[in-house]
C-alpha positions as CSV (number, residue, x, y, z in Angstrom):
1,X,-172.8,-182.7,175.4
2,X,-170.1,-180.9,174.3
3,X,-168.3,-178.5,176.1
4,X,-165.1,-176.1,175.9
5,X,-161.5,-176.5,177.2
6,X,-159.6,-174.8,179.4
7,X,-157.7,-173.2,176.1
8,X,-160.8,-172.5,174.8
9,X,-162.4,-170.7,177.8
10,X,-158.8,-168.4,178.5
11,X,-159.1,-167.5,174.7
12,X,-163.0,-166.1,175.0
13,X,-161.8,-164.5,178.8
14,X,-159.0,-162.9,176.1
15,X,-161.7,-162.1,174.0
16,X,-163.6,-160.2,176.1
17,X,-166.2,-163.1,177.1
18,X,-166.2,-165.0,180.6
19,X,-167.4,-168.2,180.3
20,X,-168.7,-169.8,183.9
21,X,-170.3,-173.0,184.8
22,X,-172.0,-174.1,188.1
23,X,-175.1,-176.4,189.1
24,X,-177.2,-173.7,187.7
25,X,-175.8,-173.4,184.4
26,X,-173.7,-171.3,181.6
27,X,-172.8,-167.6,182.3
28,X,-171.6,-165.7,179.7
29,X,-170.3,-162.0,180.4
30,X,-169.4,-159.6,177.4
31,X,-167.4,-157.1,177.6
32,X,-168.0,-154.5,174.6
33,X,-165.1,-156.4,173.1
34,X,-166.5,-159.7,173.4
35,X,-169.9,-158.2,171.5
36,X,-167.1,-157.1,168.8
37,X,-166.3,-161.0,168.5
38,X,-170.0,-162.0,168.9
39,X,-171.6,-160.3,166.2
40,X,-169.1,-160.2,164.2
41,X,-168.9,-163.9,164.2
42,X,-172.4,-164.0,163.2
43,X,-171.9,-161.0,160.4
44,X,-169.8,-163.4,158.8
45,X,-171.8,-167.0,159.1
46,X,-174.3,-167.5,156.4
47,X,-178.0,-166.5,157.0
48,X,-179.3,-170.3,156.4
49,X,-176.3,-171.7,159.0
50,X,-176.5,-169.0,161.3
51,X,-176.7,-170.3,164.8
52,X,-179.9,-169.2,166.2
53,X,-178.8,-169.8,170.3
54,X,-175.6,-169.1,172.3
55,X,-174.4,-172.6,171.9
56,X,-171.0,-174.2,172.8
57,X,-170.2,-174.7,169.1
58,X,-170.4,-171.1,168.3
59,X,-168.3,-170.3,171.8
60,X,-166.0,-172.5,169.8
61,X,-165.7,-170.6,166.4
62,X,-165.5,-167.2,168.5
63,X,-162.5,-168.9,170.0
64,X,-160.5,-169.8,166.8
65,X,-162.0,-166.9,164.5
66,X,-159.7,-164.2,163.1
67,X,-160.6,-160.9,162.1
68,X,-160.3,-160.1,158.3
69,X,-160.9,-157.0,156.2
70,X,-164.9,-157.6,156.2
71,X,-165.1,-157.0,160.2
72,X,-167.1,-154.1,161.1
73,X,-166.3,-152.2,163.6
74,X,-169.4,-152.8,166.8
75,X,-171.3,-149.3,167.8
76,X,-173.2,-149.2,171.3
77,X,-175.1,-146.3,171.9
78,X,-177.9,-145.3,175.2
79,X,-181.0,-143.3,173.6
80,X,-182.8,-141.9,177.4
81,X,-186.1,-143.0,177.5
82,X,-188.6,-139.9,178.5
83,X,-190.6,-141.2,181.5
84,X,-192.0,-139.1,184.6
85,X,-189.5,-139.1,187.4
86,X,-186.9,-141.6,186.2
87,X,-184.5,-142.5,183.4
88,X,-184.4,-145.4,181.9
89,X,-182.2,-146.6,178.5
90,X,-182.1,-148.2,175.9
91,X,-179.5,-149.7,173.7
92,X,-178.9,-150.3,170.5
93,X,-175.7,-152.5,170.0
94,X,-175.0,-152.9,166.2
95,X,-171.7,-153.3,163.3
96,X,-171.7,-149.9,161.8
97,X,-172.4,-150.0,158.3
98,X,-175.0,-147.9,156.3
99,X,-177.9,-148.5,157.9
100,X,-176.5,-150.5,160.9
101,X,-176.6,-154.2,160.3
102,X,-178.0,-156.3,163.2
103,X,-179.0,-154.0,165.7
104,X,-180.0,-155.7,168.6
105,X,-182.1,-153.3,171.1
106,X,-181.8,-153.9,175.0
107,X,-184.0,-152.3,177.8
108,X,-185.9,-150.3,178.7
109,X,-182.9,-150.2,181.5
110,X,-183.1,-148.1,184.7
111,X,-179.3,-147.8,184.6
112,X,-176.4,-148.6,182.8
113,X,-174.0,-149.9,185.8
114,X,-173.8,-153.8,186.6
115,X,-174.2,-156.5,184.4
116,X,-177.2,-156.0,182.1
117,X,-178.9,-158.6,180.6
118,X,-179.3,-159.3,177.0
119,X,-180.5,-161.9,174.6
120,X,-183.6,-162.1,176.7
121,X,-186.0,-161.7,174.0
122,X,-184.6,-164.6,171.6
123,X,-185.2,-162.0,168.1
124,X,-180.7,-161.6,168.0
125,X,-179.4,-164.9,169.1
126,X,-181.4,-166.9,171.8
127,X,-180.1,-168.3,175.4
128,X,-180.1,-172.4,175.7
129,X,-181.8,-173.5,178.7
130,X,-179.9,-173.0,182.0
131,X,-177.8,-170.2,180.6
132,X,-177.7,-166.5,181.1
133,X,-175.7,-163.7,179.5
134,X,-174.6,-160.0,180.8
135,X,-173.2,-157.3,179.2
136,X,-170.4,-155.5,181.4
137,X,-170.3,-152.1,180.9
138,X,-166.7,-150.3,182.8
139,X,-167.2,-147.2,184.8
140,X,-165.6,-145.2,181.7
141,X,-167.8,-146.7,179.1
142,X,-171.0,-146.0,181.1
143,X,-169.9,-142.4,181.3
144,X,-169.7,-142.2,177.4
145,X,-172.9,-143.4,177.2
146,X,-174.8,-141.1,179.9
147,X,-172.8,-137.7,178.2
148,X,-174.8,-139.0,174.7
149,X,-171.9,-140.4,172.7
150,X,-171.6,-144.3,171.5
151,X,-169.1,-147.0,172.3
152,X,-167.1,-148.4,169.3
153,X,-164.9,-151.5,169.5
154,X,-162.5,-153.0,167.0
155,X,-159.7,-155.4,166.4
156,X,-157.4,-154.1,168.7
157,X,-159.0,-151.3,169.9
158,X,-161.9,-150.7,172.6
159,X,-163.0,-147.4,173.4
């Protein structure tokens, strides 16, 4: 089974994705960054040879990729669900373009702080067994979110 290096792993952590493995498993942590690399990664693969799971191999082309002129720039934005005596979220994490390409929803969530699962439902990008994968929102972005604007991330720039 193949698996990444220690050059490998450092350039993800760089990337804005923490790669960890125990006796349990993978487990992957984005940053919005690290969704920046993700999808665009993907954007740029061909539909037929588009990797349908969260594999090492595409851990590896995330690693040595480099951003060109077709990158899109990732959007994340919270849309409050209406519910009787809580809130709960959903997101909708896509590359802006017109309409948004690849949205990938995530929730309903009853809040937006610790790591929040995603890639559960398998439609995006599907988990290999014995793996698990978080988004990690910062204390700033979650307050964007919660005042109703949207995350944006870029090459060089997060925010």
């Amino acid at each position: 089974m193949p698996s990444l290096s220690s050059n490998e792993v450092h350039g993800l952590g760089l990337r804005g994705i923490n790669v960890e493995t125990d006796i349990y498993g993978s487990h992957y942590t984005f940053t919005t960054q690290g969704l920046y690399w993700l999808f665009n990664v993907l954007h740029e693969q061909p539909a037929a040879k588009r990797s349908k799971k969260l594999t090492v191999s595409l851990l590896k082309t995330i690693a040595k990729a480099a951003p060109n002129d077709h990158w899109r720039e990732l959007r994340i934005k919270a849309v409050e669900l209406p519910t009787d005596g809580a809130s709960y979220y959903q997101l909708a994490i896509y590359l802006n373009g017109t309409p948004p390409r690849s949205p990938l929803t995530v929730g309903p969530l009853s809040g937006l702080s610790g790591p929040i699962p995603f890639l559960l439902e398998g439609r995006f990008l599907a988990l290999p067994d014995y793996a698990d994968a978080n988004l990690l929102l910062t204390e700033e972005e979650q307050g964007e979110l919660l005042a109703g604007g949207f995350l944006k991330a870029r090459f060089g720039l997060q925010g």
